[in-house]
N, C-alpha and C positions, 0 to 999 in steps of 0.2 A: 504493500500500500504506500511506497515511500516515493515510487515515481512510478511512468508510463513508457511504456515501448512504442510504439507506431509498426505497425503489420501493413504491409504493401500487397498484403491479397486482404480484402473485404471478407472472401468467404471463406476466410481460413476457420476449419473444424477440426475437433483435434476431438478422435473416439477416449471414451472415461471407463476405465476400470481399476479396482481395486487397486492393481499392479504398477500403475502408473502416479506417476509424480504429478498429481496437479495441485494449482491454488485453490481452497477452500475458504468459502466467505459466508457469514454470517447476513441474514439480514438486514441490517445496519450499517455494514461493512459494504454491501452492495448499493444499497443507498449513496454512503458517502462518496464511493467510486462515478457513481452516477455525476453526481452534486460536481465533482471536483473536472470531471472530465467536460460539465456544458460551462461553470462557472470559471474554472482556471484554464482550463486549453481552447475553451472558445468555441467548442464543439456544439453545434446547433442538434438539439433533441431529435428533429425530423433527420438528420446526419444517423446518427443513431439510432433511430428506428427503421430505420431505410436499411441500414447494415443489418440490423440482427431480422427482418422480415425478409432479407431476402438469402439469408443462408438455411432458413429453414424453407424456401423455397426451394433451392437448389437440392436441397437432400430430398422432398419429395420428388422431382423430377426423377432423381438417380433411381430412386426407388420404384416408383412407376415406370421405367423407360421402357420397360418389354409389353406396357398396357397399349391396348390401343384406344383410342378416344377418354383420356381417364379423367375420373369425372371427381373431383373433391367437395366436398360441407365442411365450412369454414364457421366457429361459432363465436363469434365476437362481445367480449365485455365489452363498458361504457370506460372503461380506463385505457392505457397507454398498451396494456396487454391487447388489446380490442384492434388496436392500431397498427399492432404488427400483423395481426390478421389481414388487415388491409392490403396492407403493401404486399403480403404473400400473396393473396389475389392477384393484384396486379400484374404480380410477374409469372402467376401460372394462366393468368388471360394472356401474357403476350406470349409465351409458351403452347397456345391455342386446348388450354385444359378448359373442360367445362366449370363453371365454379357457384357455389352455391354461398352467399354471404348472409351468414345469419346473427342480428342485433338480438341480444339477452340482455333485456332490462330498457331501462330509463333513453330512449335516443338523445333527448333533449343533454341530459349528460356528458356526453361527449365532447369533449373540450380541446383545444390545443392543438398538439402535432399529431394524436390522431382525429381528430376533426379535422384536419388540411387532408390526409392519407384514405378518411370517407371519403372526403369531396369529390377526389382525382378521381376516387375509385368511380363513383356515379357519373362526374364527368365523359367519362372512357365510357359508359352505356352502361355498365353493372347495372343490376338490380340486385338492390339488399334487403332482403326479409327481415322482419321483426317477430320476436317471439316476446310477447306478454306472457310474463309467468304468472300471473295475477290473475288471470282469465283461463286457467283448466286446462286441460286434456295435455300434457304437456308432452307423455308419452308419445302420443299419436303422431304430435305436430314433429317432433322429432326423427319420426319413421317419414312423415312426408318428404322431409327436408333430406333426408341422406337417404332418399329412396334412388339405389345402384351407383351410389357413391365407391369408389376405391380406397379413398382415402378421408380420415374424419381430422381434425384440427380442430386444437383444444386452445382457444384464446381469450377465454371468463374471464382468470385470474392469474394475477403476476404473484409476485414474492410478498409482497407488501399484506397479503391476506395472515390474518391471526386470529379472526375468532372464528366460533363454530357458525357453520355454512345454516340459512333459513332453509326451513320445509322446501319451497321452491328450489331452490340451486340445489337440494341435494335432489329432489326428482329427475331436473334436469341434468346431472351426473350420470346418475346411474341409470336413466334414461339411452345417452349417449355411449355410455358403458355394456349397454345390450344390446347395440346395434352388431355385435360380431363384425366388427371392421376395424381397420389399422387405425389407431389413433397417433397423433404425433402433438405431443404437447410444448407451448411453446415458453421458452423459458422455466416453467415448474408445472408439474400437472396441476391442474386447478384441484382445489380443495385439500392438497398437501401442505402444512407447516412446513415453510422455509427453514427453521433450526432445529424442528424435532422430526422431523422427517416423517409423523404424525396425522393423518386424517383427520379433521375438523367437520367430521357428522358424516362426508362421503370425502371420495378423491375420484378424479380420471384416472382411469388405470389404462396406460398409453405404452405401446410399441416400445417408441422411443421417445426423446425430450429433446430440444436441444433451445440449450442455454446456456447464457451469453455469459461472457468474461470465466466465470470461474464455475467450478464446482459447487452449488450452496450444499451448507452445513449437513441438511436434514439428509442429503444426497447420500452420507457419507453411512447411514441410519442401515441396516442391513433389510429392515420390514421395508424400505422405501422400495425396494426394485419391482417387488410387485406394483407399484404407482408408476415409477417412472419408466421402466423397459430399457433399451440401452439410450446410454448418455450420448450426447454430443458437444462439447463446447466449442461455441461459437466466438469470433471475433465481433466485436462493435465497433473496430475501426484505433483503439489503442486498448493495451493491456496492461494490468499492473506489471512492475516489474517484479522479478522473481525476488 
């Protein structure tokens, strides 16, 4: 955490196991990383969401390549997690994937750098569904939305999540959780504790994860791999240094 490296591949991923030597970060510790990287190096937030949305594009790609016409359900919080969803879109529309963009929760919520990464997204012709969890059937509406989907995208909740998940989001978990399809969570499965590596009423239980700068804590959690599947860590464009 004492300085930053600069990576000259955007989509440098670097696969996480046991065996290997990565950095491990605390909740708070990723925070500050954050804070320090848009406040001290001048790094614009959309800069950074742009990098970590479109490395988890790039690993769906890889992973798809032998599909043909492959079709992904994308399921977007109203936070900055939501937003990397976007930008993943975008770059599996310019990839010519079919893509289903679905809002969970509040639209109006949507703020900032990803509210600039919706916009583009609609600008470009998307259509982005809404899913009211307030209003029922949530199961169902979830089968509509990933009806012959290949691939499902978990982008509710970042790191920043610590308490236990409402009635709603957990139907909607484990909703998405029963679809029998690849899940690829981004940055943390939603409904995992960042430092206890811990479920919080439900979790996505995803393929794989792939999440940015380091390792988190709860990762490190042996109950976690059933949540996360295999790791990925992703570049955001600088890294701490070792």
């Amino acid at each position: 955490m004492k300085g930053y490296v600069s990576k000259g591949t955007i989509n440098f991923m670097e696969k996480y196991s046991s065996d290997n030597k990565c950095i491990v970060m605390s909740r708070e510790q990723v925070r500050a990383f954050d804070a320090r990287a848009i406040n001290e190096l001048g790094i614009p937030g959309a800069v950074l969401m742009e990098n970590a949305g479109r490395s988890c594009a790039e690993l769906i790609k890889e992973r798809l390549a032998e599909v043909k016409n492959p079709k992904v359900c994308i399921f977007c919080g109203t936070g900055n997690n939501g937003g990397d969803g976007y930008v993943i879109a975008r770059h599996l529309l310019n990839s010519n994937f079919e893509v289903v963009v679905v809002i969970c929760g509040d639209r109006s919520k949507i703020k900032g750098d990803a509210k600039i990464n919706l916009d583009i997204l609609e600008k470009m012709g998307q259509q982005v569904e809404q899913l009211n969890l307030n209003e029922g059937d949530i199961p169902e509406k979830v089968k509509t939305f990933t009806a012959d989907a290949n691939m499902l995208v978990d982008g509710l909740f970042g790191t920043g999540l610590n308490g236990q998940l409402n009635d709603e989001y957990k139907q909607l978990i484990e909703s998405i959780n029963s679809r029998n399809c690849p899940i690829l969570a981004v940055d943390i499965p939603s409904g995992l504790d960042c430092d206890t590596g811990e479920p919080l009423g439900a979790a996505i239980r995803a393929s794989f994860t792939v999440t940015f700068v380091a390792v988190k804590k709860g990762f490190t959690v042996a109950k976690a791999n059933a949540y996360t599947g295999e790791i990925f860590v992703a570049s955001i464009g600088v890294k701490p240094a070792d």
